[in-house]
C-alpha positions as CSV (number, residue, x, y, z in Angstrom):
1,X,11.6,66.9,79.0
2,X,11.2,70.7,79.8
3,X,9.9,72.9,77.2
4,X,12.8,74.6,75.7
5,X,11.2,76.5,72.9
6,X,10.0,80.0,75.5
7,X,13.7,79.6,76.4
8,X,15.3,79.7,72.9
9,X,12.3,82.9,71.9
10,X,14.6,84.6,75.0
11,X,18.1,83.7,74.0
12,X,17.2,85.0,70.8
13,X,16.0,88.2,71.7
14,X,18.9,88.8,73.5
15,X,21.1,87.8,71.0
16,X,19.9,90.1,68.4
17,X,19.3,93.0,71.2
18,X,22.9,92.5,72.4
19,X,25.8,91.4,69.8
20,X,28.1,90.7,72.5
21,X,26.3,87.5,73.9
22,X,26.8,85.9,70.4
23,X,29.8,83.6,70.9
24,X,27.2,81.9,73.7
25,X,25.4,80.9,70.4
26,X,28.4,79.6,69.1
27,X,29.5,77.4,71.7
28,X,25.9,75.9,72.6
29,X,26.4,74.6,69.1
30,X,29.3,72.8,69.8
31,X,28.9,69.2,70.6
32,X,31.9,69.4,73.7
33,X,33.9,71.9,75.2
34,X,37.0,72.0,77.5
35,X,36.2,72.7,81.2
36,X,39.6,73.8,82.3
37,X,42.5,71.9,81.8
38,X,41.8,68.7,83.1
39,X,38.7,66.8,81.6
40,X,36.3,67.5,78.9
41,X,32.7,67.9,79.4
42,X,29.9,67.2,77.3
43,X,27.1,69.8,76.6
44,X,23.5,68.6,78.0
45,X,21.3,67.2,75.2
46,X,19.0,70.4,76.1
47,X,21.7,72.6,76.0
48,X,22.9,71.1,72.4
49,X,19.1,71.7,71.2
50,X,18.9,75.2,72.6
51,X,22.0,76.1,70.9
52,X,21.0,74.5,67.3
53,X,17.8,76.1,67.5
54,X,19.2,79.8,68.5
55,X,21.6,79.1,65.6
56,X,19.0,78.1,63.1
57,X,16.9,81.4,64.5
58,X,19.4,83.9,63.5
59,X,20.3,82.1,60.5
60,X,16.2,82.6,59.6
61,X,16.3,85.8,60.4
62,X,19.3,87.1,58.4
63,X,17.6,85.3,55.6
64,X,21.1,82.9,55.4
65,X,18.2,79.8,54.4
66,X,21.4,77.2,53.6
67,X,22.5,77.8,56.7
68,X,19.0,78.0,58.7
69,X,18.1,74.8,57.0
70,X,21.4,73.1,58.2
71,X,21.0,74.4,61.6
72,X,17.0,73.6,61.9
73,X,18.0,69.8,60.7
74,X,20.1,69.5,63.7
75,X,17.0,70.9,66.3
76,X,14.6,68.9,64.3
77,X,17.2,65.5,65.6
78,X,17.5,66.5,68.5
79,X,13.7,67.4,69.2
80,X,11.7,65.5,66.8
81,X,8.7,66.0,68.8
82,X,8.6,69.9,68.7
83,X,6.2,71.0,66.3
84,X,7.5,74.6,66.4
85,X,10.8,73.4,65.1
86,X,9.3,71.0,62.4
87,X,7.4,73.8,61.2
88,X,10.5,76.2,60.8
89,X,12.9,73.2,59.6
90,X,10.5,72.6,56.7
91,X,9.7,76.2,55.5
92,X,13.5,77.1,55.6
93,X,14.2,73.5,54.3
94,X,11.6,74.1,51.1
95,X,13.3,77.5,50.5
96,X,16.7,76.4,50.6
97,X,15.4,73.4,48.1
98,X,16.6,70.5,50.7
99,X,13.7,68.0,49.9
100,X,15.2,65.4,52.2
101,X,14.7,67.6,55.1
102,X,11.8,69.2,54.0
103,X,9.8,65.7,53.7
104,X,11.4,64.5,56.9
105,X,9.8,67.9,58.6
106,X,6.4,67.0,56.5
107,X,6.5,63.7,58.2
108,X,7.1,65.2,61.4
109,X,3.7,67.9,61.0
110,X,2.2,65.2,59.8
111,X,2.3,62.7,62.6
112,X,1.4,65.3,65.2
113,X,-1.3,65.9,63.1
114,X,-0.4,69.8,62.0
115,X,0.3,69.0,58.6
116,X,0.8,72.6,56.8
117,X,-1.0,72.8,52.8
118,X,2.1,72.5,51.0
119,X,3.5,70.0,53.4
120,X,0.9,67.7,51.9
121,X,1.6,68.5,48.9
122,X,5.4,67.3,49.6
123,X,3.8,64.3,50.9
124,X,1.8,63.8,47.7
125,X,4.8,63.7,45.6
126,X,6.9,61.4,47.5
127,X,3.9,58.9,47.4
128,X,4.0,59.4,43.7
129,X,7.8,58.8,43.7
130,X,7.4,55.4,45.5
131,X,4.6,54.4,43.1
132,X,2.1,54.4,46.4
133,X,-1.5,55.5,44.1
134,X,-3.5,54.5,46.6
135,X,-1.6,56.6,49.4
136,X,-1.7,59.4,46.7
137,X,-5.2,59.8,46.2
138,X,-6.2,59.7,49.6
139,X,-3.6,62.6,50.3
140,X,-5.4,64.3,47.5
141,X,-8.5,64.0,49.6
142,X,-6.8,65.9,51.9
143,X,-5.5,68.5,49.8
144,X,-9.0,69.1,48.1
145,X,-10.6,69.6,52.2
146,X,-7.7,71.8,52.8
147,X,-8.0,73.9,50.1
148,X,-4.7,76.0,49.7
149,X,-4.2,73.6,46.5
150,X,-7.3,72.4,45.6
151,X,-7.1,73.3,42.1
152,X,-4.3,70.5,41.6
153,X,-6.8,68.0,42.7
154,X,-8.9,66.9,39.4
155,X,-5.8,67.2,37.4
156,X,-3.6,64.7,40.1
157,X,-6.4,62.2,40.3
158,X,-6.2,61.7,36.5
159,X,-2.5,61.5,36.5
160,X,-2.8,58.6,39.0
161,X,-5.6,57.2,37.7
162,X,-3.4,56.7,34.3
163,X,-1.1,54.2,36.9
164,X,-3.7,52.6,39.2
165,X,-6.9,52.4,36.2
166,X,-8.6,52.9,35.0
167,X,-8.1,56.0,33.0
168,X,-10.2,59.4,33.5
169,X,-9.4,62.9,31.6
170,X,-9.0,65.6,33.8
171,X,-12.1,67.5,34.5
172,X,-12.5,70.6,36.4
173,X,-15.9,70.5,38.5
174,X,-17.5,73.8,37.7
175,X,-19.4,73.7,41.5
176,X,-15.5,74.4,42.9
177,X,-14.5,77.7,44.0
178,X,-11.6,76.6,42.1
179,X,-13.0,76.0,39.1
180,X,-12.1,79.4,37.5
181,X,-8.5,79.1,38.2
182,X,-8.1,75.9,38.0
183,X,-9.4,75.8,34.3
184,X,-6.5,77.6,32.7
185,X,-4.0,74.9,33.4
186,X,-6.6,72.4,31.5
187,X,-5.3,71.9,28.3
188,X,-2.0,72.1,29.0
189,X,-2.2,68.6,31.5
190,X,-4.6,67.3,28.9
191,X,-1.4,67.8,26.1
192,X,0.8,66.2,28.6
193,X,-1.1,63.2,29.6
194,X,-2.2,62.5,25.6
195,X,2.0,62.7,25.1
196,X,2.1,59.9,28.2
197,X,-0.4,58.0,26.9
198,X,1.1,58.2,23.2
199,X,-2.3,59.7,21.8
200,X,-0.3,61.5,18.6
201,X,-3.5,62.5,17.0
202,X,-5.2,64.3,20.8
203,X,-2.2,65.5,21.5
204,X,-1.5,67.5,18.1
205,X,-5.1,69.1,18.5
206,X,-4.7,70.2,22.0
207,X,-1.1,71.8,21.1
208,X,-2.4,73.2,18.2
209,X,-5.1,75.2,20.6
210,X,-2.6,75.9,23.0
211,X,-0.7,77.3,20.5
212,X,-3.6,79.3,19.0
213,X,-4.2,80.9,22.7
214,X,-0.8,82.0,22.9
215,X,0.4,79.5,25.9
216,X,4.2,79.7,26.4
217,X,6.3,76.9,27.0
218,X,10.0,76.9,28.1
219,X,12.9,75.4,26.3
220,X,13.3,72.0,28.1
221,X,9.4,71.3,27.7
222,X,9.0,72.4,24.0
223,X,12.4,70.5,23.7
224,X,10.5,67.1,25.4
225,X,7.3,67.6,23.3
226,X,8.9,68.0,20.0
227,X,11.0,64.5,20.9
228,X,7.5,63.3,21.7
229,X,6.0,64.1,18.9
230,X,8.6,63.4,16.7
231,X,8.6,59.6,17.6
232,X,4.5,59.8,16.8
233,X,4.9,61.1,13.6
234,X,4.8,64.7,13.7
235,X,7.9,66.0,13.0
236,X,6.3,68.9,11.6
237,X,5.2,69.6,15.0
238,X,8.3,68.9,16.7
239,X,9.9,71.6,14.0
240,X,7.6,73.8,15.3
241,X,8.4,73.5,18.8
242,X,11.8,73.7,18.0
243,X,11.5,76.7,15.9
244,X,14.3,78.9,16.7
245,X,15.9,77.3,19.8
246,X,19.4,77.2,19.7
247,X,20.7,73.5,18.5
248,X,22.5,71.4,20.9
249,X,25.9,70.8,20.2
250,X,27.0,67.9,17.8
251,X,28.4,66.3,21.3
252,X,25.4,66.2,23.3
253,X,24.3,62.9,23.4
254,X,19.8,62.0,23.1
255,X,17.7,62.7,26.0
256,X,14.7,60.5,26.6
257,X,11.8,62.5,28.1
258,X,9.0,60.9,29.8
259,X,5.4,62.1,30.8
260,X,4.8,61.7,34.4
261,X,2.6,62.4,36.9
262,X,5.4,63.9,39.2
263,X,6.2,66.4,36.2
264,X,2.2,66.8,35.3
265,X,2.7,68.4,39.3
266,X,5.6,70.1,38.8
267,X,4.5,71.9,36.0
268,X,0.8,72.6,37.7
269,X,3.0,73.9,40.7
270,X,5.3,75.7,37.5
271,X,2.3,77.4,36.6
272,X,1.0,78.9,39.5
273,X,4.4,80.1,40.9
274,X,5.1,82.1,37.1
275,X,1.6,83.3,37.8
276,X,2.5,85.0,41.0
277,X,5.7,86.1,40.7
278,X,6.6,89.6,41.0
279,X,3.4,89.8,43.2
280,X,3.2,89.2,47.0
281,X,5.5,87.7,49.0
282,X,8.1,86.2,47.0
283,X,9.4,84.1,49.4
284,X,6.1,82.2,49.2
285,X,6.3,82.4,44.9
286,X,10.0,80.3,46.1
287,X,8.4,77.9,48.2
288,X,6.0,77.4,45.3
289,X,8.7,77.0,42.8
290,X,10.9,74.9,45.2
291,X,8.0,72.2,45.7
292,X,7.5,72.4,41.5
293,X,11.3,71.2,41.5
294,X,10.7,68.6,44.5
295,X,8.0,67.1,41.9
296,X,10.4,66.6,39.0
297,X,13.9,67.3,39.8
298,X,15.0,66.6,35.9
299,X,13.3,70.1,34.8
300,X,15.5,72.9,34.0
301,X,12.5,75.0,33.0
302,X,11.8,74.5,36.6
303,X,15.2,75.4,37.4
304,X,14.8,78.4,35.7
305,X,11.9,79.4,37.2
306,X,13.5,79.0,40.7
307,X,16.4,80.6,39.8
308,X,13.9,83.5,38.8
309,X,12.0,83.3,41.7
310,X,15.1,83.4,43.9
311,X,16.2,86.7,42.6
312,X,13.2,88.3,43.1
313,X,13.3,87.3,46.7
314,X,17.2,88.5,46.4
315,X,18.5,85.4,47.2
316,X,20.9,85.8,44.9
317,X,23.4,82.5,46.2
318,X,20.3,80.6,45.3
319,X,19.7,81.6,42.3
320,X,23.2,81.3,41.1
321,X,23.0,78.1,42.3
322,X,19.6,76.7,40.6
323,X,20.9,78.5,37.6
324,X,24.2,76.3,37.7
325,X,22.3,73.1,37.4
326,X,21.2,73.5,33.4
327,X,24.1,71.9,31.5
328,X,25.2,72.7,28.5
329,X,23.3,70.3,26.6
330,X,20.1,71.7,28.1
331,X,17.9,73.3,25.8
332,X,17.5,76.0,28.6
333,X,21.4,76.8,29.0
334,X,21.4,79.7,27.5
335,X,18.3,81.0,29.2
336,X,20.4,79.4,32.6
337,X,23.8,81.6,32.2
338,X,21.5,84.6,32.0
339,X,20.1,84.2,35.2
340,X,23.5,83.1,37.0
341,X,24.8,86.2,35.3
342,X,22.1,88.3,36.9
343,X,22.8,87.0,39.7
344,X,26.6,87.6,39.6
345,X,25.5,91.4,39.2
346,X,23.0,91.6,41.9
347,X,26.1,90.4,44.4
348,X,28.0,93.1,42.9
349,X,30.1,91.0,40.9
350,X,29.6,93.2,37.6
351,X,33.9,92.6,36.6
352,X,33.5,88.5,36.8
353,X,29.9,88.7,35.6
354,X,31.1,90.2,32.2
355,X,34.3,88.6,31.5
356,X,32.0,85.6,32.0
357,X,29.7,86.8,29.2
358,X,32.3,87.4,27.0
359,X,33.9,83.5,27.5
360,X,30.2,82.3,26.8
361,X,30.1,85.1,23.7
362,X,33.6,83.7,22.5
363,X,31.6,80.9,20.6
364,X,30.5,84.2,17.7
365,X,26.8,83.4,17.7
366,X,24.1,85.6,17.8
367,X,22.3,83.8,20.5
368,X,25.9,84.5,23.0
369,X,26.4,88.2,21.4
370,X,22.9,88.9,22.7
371,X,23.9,87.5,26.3
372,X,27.2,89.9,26.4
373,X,25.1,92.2,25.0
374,X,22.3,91.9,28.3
375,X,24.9,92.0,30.8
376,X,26.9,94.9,28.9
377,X,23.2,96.7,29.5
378,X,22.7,95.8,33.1
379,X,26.4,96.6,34.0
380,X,25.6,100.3,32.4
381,X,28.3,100.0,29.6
382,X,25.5,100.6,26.9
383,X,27.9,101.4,24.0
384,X,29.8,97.7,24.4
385,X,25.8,96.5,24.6
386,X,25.4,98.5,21.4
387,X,28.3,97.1,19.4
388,X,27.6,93.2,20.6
389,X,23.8,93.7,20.1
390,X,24.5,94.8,16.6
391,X,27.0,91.8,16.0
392,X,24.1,90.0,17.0
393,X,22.0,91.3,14.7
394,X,24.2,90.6,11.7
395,X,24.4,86.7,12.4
396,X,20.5,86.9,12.4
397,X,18.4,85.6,9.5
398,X,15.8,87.8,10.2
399,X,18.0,91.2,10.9
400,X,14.9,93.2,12.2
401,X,13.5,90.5,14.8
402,X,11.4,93.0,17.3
403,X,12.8,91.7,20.1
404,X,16.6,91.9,19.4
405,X,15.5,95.7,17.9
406,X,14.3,96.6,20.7
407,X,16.8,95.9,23.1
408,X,19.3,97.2,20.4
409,X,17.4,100.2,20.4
410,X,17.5,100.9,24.3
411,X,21.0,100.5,24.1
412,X,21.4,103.0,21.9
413,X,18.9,105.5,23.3
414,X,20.7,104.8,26.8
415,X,24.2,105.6,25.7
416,X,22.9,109.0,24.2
417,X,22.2,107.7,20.6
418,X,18.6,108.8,20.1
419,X,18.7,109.8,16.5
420,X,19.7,106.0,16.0
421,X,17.6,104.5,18.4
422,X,14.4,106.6,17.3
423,X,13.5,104.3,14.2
424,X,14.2,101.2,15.5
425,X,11.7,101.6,18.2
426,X,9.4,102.6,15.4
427,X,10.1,99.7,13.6
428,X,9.6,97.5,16.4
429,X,6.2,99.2,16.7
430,X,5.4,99.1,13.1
431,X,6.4,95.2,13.5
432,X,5.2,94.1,17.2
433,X,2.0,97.0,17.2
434,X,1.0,95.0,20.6
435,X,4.5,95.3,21.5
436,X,3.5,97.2,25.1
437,X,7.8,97.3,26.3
438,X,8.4,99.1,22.6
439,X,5.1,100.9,22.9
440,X,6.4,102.4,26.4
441,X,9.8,102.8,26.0
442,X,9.0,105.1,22.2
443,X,6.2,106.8,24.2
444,X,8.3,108.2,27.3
445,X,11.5,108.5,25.0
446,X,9.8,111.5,23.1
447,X,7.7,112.4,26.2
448,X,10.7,113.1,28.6
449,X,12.2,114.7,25.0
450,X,9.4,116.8,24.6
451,X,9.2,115.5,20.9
452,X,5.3,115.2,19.2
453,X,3.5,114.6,22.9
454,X,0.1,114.1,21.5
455,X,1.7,110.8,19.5
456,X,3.9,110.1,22.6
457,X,0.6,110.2,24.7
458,X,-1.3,108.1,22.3
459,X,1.4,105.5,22.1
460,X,1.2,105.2,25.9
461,X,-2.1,105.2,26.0
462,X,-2.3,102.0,23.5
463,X,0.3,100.3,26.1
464,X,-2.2,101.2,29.1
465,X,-5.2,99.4,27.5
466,X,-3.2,96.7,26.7
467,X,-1.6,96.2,30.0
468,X,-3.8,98.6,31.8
469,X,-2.2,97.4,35.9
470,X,1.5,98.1,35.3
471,X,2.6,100.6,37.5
472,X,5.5,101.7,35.1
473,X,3.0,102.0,32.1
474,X,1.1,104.3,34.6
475,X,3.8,106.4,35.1
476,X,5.0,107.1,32.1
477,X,1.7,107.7,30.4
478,X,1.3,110.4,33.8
479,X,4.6,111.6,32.9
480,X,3.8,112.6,29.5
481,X,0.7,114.3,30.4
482,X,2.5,116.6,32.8
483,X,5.0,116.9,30.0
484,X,2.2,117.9,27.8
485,X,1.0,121.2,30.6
486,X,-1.9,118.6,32.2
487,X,-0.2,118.3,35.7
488,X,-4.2,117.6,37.0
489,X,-4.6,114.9,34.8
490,X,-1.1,113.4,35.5
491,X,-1.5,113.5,39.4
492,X,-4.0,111.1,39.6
493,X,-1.9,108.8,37.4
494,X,1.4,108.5,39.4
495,X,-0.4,108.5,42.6
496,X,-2.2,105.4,41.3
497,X,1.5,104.2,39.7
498,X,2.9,105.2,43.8
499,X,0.1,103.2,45.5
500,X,1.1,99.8,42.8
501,X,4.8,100.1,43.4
502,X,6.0,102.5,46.6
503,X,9.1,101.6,46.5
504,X,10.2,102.7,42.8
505,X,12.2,105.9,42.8
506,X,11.7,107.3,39.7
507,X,7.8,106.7,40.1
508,X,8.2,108.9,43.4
509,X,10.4,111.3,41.9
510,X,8.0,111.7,39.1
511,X,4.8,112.9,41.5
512,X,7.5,114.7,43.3
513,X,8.2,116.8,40.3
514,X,4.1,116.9,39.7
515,X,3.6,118.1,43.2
516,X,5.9,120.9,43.1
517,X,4.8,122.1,39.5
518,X,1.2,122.5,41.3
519,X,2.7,124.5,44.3
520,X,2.4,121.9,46.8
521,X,5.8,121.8,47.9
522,X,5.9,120.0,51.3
523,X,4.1,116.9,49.6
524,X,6.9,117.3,46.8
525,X,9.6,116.8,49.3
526,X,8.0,113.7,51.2
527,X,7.9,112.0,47.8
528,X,11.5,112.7,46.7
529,X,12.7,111.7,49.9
530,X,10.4,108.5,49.4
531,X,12.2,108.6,46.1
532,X,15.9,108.4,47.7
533,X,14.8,105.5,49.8
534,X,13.9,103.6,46.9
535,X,17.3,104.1,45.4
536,X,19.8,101.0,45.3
537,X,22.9,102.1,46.6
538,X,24.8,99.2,44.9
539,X,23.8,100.3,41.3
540,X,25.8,103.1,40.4
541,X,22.9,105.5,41.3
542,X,25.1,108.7,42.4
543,X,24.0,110.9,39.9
544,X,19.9,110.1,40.3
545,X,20.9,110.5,44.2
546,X,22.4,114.0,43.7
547,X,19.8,115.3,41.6
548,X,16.8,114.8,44.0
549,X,18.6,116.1,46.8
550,X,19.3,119.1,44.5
551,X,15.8,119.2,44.6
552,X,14.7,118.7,48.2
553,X,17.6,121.5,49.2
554,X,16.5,124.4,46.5
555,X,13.4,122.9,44.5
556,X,16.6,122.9,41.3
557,X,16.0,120.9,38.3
558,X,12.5,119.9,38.6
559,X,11.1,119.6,35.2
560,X,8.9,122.2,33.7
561,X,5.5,121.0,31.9
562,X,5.2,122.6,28.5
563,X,3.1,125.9,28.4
């Protein structure tokens, strides 16, 4: 067989170089054409695999990963021997969350001995799914001497020690490089596997230090654990996991949750991607998240969490998508719409996105109001966010819950309502003092405001120890010392907040503004224009987009710090 992959690198090239040649892309996909009028011919097998792979190229590099996967399953048949395409079929396959295709490409790797470190991983569940231990462990051999996923090792070989016997407790080696990472997922698989094993007593110490160290769990697994515990005995536990979650309706019928080791994976996997995202390359967060969903495929916290990750990587299909799977029985519905709404608005779909929200919101409960109310905020119509956040509010038993005041309180301030939205932020601090969002959002309110900017600086300052990496907490607390006549002291600041996040333009039009107030106007220009770059020209930004250029043209409108 001649090699055809240098020939498709070509025919790519000159597709992309040369739009006109694309219809040649189109019909080396197709299985027959007519050659003239008398006879049809059949494509060449080589030409059928050049054209699925130049079709599964461009699809990968317009970031179309439904389509690149269904093209790249048709290379991968026709050359199952090419390593290049099992490599591609199986990254695009893991993104586009097509397990079937991206174990059959694992499979592939794997034979011609290139297996990838989350291809094994793939590997390792399906051995789990067909109740192969034996398989499993030695793949975690494997895993552990590749090292990309180490850290799941310790914690898997438990898990499948609790099938194939006898039992051992998870224990992290402290002699791993590992070890350190590794040992904040501890007692959360140790609570799982004591729910497994039905250990009611174990299990209600190690939530009750999970609990004490402030580890979060999403709706669908606090929903499973309190079910857990409830049949052990502990319904006070299960009340507590419950807490305020909204009730499933009177129609949804039991779930029975079980303890696995595929989930004890999935959420290992769970972890680590909520760990990383917003950081990196989020298409690699997705292929984390994707493989946490190949583990345990019953998860809508998972769900969730790829829907999440999918935006971020603005894949916004996919995360519309993912979003769709939580019914509404799920504990994590509600928590689901939000991020299928999200994603309605990040495909510029704000009209449907809100009539959506108000259907949902038609059911009059505070947990809905504060749904319409979200999208009524990211659509920009803050007073309609105002007057369903405050609906909200009045179903509430407790009316002055800090999280529902402050986004109540953002509305307000965003539709030109400060005098209202003034002491709600401070009772959100008064009420939440660790509170860095209210902490931030009071501080650089009065700040931009000019109102009391040794308090606004202090507040900000509080939010910066707290969280002392975010960019945005940078800025602002940089803002408000140039607001306060200390442009030396801010520079340093948003130059830091700049190097974290380049890309946000009101961080660049902020050391824009600095630059100029310190007479260094040609370095003041390069960041506003860095500034218009960063805008989003599908979010309503006009007026941001007019100011700055008001500024590049005649140096108008830049802020003046107090004297």
């Amino acid at each position: 067989m001649a090699p055809i992959i240098p020939i498709c690198e070509r025919a790519v090239l000159r597709l992309k170089r040369w739009p006109g040649l694309m219809p040649v892309a189109v019909l080396l996909a197709q299985p027959a054409v007519v050659a003239g009028a008398s006879a049809a011919s059949t494509l060449t097998m080589e030409q059928q695999r050049l054209g699925a792979y130049v079709e599964a190229r461009m699809a990968e590099s317009d970031g179309a990963v439904q389509n690149a996967a269904r093209a790249y399953a048709q290379a991968l048949r026709l050359d199952p021997a090419s390593p290049d395409i099992a490599s591609r079929a199986f990254r695009q396959a893991v993104l586009a969350g097509d397990r079937a295709l991206a174990l059959k490409a694992a499979r592939a790797l794997d034979a011609a001995g290139l297996s990838q470190p989350d291809s094994s991983v793939l590997l390792l569940i399906d051995a789990m799914a067909r109740s192969k231990w034996k398989e499993a462990s030695a793949l975690l051999e494997r895993i552990e001497q590749e090292g990309n996923f180490a850290f799941i090792v310790p914690f898997m070989q438990s898990w499948v020690s609790m099938k194939d016997g006898p039992y051992d407790p998870p224990v992290v080696p402290v002699d791993k490089p590992y070890a350190v990472f590794a040992v904040r997922y501890l007692e959360e698989q140790l609570l799982l596997q004591r729910l497994a094993l039905g250990d009611g007593v174990g299990a209600a110490d190690t939530f009750l230090q999970a609990r004490a160290r402030g580890t979060a769990f999403g709706p669908a697994q606090r929903d499973a654990m309190a079910a857990r515990f409830a049949a052990l005995g502990r319904a006070d536990l299960a009340r507590d996991l419950r807490g305020t979650m909204q009730p499933a309706s009177t129609s949804c019928a039991a779930v029975s949750h079980d303890f696995t080791p595929q989930g004890g994976l999935s959420r290992l996997l769970a972890r680590l991607a909520l760990d990383l995202i917003g950081q990196g390359d989020p298409t690699a967060t997705l292929s984390i998240a994707r493989m946490a969903s190949f583990a345990d495929d019953t998860d809508d916290d998972v769900r969730l969490l790829v829907a999440r990750a999918a935006l971020v990587a603005d894949l916004y299909a996919e995360a519309r998508t993912e979003a769709e799977k939580a019914g509404p029985c799920s504990p994590a519905y509600l928590e689901a719409q939000s991020l299928r709404l999200r994603a309605m608005i990040a495909s510029a779909e704000d009209a449907e996105a809100v009539a959506e929200a108000r259907r949902i919101a038609g059911a009059g409960d505070a947990h809905t109001l504060r749904l319409l109310g979200d999208v009524l905020s990211q659509t920009k119509d803050h007073k309609g966010a105002v007057v369903a956040y405050t609906q909200a509010r009045a179903l509430m038993q407790d009316k002055d819950d800090p999280a529902l005041l402050l986004q109540l309180a953002a509305a307000l301030e965003q539709s030109g309502n400060w005098r209202d939205a003034k002491p709600l932020l401070e009772k959100v601090v008064e009420r939440a003092p660790d509170s860095t969002a209210a902490l931030n959002y009071l501080g650089y309110a009065m700040a931009d405001r000019g109102e009391d900017l040794p308090r606004a600086i202090a507040l900000l300052e509080r939010a910066n120890r707290i969280a002392p990496k975010e960019p945005a907490f940078i800025d602002s607390l940089g803002w408000a010392l140039f607001k306060a006549g200390q442009p030396d002291k801010a520079l340093p600041l948003i130059e830091g907040a700049v190097a974290a996040a380049p890309g946000n333009a009101e961080i660049n039009e902020h050391l824009g503004d600095i630059l100029w107030a310190l007479g260094r106007r040609f370095d003041a220009r390069a960041a506003w224009r860095a500034a218009l770059v960063g805008l989003d020209a599908d979010k309503g930004e006009d007026a941001v987009r007019m100011r700055i250029n008001r500024k590049l043209d005649f140096g108008a409108e830049v802020p003046k710090p107090a004297s």
